[in-house]
N, C-alpha and C positions, 0 to 999 in steps of 0.2 A: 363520222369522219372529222377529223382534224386538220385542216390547212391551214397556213399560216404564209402571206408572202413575207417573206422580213426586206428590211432595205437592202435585199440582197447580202446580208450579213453574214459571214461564217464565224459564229460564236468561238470557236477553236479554229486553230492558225491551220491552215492549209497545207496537204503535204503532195508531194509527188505519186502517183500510182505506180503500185509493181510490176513490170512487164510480168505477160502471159506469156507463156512459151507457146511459139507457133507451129512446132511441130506438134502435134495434138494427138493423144489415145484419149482414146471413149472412158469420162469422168461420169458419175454419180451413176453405172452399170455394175452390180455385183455381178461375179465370176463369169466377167464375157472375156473370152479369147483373147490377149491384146496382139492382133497381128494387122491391125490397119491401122495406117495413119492419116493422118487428115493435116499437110503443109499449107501454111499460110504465108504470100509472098508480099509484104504488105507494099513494099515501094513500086512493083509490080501493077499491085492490084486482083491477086487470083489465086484461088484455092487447087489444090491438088488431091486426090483420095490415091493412097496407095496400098498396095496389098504387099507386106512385109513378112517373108519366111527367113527361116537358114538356110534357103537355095535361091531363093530371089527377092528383088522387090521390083515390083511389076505397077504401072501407072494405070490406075483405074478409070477414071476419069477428073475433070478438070472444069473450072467453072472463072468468069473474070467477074468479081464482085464489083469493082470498082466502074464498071460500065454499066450498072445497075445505081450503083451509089449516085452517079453523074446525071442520069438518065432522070431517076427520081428528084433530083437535088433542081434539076432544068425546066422540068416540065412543069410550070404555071397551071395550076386551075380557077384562082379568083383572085382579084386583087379587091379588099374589104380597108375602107376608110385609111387607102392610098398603102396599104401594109400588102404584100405578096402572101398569097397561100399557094406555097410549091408542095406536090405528091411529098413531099418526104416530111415538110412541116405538116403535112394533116395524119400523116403517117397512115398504114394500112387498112384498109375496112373492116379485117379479121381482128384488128387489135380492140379490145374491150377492157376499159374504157378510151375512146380517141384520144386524141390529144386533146381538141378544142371539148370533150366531154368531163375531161380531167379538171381543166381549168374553170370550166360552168360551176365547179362546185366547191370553188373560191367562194369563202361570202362577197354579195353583193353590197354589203353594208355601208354607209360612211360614216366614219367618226365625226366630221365636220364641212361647211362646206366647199373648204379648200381643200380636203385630202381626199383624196380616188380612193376609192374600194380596193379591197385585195384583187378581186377578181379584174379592175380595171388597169391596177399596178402588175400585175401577171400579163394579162394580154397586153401591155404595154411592153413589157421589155422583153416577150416574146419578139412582139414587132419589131422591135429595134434589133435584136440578135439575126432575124430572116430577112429584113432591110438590107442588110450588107454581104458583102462574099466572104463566107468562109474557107476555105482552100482544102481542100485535104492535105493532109500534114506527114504523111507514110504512117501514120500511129493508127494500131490494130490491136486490140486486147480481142480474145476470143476462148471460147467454150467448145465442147464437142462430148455428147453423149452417146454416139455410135449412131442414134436416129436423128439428131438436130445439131447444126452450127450455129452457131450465137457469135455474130462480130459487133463488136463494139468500135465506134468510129467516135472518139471525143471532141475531134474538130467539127465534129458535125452537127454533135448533139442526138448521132443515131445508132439504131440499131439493126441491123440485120439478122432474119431468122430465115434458117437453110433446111432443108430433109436431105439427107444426105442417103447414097447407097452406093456399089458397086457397078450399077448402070448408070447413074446422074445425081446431078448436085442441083436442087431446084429452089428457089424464095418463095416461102412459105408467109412471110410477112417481116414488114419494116415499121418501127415505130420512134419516134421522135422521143428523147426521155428529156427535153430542155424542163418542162412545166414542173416535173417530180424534183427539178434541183432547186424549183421556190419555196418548196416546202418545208417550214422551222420544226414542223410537230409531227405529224404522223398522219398515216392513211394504214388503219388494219392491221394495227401494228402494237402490242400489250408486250409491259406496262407503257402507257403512253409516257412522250419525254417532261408529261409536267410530274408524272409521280417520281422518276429517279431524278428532276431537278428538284423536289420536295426533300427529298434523302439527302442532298448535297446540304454539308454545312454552312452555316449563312455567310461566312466570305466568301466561300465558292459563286452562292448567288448572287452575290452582293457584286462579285468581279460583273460574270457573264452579264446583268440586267446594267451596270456602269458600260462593258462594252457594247451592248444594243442598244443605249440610248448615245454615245459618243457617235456612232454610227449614224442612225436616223438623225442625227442632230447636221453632221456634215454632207449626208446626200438631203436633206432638206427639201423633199419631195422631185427630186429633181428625178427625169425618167432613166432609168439603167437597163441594162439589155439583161439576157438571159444570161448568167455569169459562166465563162471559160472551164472547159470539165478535163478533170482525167480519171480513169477508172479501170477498174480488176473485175473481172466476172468470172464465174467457175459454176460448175455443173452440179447440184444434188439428184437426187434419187426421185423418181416419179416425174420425168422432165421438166422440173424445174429448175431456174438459174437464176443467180444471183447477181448484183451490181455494186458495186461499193465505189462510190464518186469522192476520191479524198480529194478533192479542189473544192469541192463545196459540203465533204461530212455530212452527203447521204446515201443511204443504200437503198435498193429495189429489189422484187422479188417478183417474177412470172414465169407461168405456170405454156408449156409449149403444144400442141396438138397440132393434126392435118386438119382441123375445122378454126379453131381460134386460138388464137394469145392473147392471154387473161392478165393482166395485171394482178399481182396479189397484194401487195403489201409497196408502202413507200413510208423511207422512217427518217428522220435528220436525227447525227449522233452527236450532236455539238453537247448534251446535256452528259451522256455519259462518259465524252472524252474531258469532260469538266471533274472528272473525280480527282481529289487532291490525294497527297502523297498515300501509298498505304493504305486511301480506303476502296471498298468495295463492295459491288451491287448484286446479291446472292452467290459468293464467293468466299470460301472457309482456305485458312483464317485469316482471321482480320489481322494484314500486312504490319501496324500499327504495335498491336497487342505482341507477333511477334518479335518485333525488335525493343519491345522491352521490354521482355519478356532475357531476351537474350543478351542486354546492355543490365541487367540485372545478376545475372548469373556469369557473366564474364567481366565485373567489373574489376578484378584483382587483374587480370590477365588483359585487358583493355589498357587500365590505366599505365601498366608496367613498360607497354608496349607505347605508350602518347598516345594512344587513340583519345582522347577526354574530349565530349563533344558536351559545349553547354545546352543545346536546344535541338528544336528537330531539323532547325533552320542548317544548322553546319553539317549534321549527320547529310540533308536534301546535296549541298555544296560539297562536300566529302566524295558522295555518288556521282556527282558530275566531273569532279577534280581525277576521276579517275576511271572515265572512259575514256577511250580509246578509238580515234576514228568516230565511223558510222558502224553501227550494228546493223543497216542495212541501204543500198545505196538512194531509194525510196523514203524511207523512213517505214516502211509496209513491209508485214511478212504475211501472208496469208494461207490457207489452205481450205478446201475444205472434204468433211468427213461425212460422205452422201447425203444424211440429216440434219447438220449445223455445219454452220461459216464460221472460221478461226480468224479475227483478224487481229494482229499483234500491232499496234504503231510504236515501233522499237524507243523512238527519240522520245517519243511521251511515255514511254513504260506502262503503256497500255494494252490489255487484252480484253477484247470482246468477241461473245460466243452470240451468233442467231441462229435461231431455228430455221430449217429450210421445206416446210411444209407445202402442202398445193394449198391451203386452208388460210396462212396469215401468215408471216415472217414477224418472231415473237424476240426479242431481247433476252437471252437464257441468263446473262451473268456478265458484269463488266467489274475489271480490278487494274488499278493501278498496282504492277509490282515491283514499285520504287524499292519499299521499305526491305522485301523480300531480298532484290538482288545488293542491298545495303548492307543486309547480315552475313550474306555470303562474302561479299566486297572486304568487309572486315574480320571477318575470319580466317581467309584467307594472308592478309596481314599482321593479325595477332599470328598466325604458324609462323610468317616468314620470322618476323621479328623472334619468337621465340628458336626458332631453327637457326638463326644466325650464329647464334655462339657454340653451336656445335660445328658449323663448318668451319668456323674462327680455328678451333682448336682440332680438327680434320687437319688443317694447313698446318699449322706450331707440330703438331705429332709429326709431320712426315716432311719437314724441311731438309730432309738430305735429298727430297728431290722437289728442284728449285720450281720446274717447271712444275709437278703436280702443284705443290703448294701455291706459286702466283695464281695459280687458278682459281682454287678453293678461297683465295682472299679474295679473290675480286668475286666469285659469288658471294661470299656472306657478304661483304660490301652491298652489292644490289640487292639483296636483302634486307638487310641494316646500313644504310649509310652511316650512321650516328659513330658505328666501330672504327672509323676512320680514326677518329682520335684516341681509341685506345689504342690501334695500329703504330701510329705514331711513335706512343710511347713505350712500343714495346721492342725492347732494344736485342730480345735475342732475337726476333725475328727480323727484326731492323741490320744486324749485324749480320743474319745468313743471306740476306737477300738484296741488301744495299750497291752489290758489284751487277746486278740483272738489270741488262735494259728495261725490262718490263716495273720495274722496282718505282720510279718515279712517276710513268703514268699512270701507275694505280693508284698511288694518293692523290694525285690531278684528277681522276676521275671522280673518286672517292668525296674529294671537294666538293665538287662540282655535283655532284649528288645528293651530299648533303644539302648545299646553296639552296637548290631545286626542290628537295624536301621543304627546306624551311619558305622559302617564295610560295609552295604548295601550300602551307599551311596559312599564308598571310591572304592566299586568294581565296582559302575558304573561309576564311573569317571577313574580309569584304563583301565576296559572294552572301552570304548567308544573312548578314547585314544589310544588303540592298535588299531579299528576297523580305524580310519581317519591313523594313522599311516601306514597301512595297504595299505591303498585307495591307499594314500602317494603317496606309495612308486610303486605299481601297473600302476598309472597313469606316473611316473616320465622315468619305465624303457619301457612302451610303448613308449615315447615318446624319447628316447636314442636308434637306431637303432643297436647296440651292444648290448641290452641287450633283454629279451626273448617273452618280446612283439610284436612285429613287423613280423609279418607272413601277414598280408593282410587280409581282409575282407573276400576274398571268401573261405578259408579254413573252418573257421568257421562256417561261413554260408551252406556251405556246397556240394557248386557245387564242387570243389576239383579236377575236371576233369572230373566227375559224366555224364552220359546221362541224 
């Protein structure tokens, strides 16, 4: 077993959680029937099971979670060196391992004898997170596999586990997940996160171990509570279920029965969301290899086009100058496929696959697919650009109709802006079309597209320039042992002193 408290550190930036949909059919069941639902009212506080046909939907029975949540959350069983132990911090008797069972197997270690132990930094900021009220918040992520409800409650830190059927909706067990969001390393969980931080390139580690010690450096032993969660659950095959805490970039895996709930698996993903552009951890092909792979074989058509990127750093800048929005309002797309958990973190161009076993929650494959959606990004731009001057001359062919033709100019336009100025100078077109209202705001556009063009291209050369600048300097002060780099391999990785 690998535990690791960190100073509460999320080695990778924090994201929002996916909402679960609450209206619910039975996940990780091959070929069952879908005609019940399972509603969840979260502001409510109560579940519904419905029986859904083409002639009816018919209410089957109904359960108030949240008077259970309240109930547990109230009811005191000991108060231990002035800290509360409420029913829902000790979590269920069915749950194996407890909570306070989890945490015992923190090392007891000290480094020295002003620094607490993991296990003493754990129950400390347990105590400080069950010290104070947490409120429920109306936030509800939930599972449903036709035999078990899985509600996740983030403001709580908990979890509820339901048997569900046609006659009643029962609690099977509640467990506390605060102590699994201490965890930097892993519990039962291969490759562990120091072999894929091993496989990161040395500025990758060189970053992650500078922000683990800038961190430890500014809580400076000081006590922290159990850090604020938000999280996505979904259902595999053999009733188990999945957790994925992007507030803290860990996931869990247990396994659900009418006798116990088992823990399987607790993993922190801060190492694999550390993969830099285009590389990847059992994942063909390598992102890297194919963009220049493809900057090689399109350089005549690149170059023709402007696309000329001097480094990887512009190509990285290029990628960002030209999304669009959020690609998800999360940052998280997720699914999963009864066996394995998909999760995509859209803004970091990350995909990671786990296994969804009753056995271990395994790591199958993680890839940045920066590089990937960069070749497309620009291929798509090499067509427009080369498609420009056909529609150019689409419009010059068929200026006896003024209207088809401003149209066609103003798509190649947004295609090519650059053709603006050959527009300009081109006087029969200039001459058929100079009496059209539309005649003047096309070149005002057209300007004005180009401007935005050329401002695009000044902010990927800044961009791209701060990001090496960045590297730089990352790379410079790892390698200066004064400065905040230089903590060692295994911090980061994660044994840390960890069983």
């Amino acid at each position: 077993m690998n535990y690791v408290i960190p100073a509460l550190l999320c080695l990778a930036s924090a994201l929002p959680a996916l909402d679960t949909p609450l209206i619910l059919t039975p996940e990780g069941t091959p070929n069952l029937s879908i005609d019940q639902l399972l509603e969840i009212s979260p502001n409510i506080g109560v579940m519904s099971y419905y029986q859904a046909t083409l002639q009816n939907l018919q209410l089957q029975v109904g359960h108030n979670f949240l008077a259970d949540l309240d109930f547990l959350d109230k009811r005191l069983v000991a108060i231990r060196n002035g800290a509360p132990y409420t029913t829902l911090r000790m979590g269920g008797p069915m749950v194996k391992p407890t909570a306070q069972e989890f945490l015992d197997q923190f090392s007891d270690d000290h480094k020295d004898a002003d620094t607490p132990s993991l296990r003493e930094s754990a129950t400390a900021a347990e105590n400080a997170f069950w010290s104070k009220p947490h409120d429920f918040d109306g936030i509800v992520r939930a599972a449903w596999n036709d035999e078990f409800a899985v509600l996740v409650i983030p403001s709580k830190h908990t979890v509820l586990i339901y048997s569900t059927s046609t006659q009643s909706i029962d609690m099977v067990a509640y467990l506390n997940y605060g102590p699994y969001l201490l965890v930097q390393s892993s519990f039962n969980s291969n490759p562990t996160p120091q072999v894929v931080f091993q496989k990161l390139p040395q500025l990758e580690q060189d970053k992650l171990l500078a922000a683990q010690k800038k961190k430890n450096d500014e809580d400076n032993g000081k006590t922290k509570e159990t850090p604020k969660s938000d999280a996505w659950v979904c259902a595999g095959q053999g009733d188990v279920f999945f957790v994925c805490d992007t507030a803290n970039n860990v996931v869990f895996s247990f396994v659900v029965s009418t006798r116990d709930v088992r823990l399987i698996s607790v993993r922190n993903m801060s190492c694999e969301l550390a993969l830099p552009s285009g590389a990847n951890f059992q994942s063909d092909p390598d992102g890297n290899d194919t963009l220049a792979a493809y900057l090689q074989k399109n350089q005549r058509s690149l170059t023709s086009a402007g696309l000329v990127f001097k480094n990887l750093y512009e190509v990285k800048a290029y990628l960002k100058a030209n999304s669009h929005g959020k690609s998800s309002a999360t940052g998280l797309q997720a699914n999963a496929l009864q066996d394995k958990a998909v999760l995509d973190f859209t803004d970091k161009h990350k995909m990671l696959t786990y296994s969804l076993s009753s056995s271990s929650l395994d790591l199958i494959a993680a890839r940045d697919y920066s590089m990937d959606e960069a070749v497309m990004v620009l291929d798509a731009a090499v067509n427009n650009k080369e498609g420009a001057p056909d529609i150019y001359a689409s419009a010059k062919a068929g200026l006896e109709d003024h209207t088809f033709a401003l149209n066609q100019l103003k798509f190649a336009l947004s295609l090519n802006p650059d053709l603006v100025i050959k527009l300009e100078k081109d006087s029969r077109i200039a001459s058929a079309l100079k009496g059209e209202a539309g005649w003047g705001p096309l070149l005002d556009q057209g300007h004005r597209d180009l401007d935005a063009q050329k401002a695009m291209w000044q902010a990927v050369q800044d961009d791209a320039k701060a990001m090496q600048e960045e590297d730089e300097k990352a790379l410079k002060d790892a390698q200066d042992p004064g400065k905040s780099g230089q903590t060692g391999g295994g911090d980061t990785g994660g044994d840390g002193g960890g069983k």
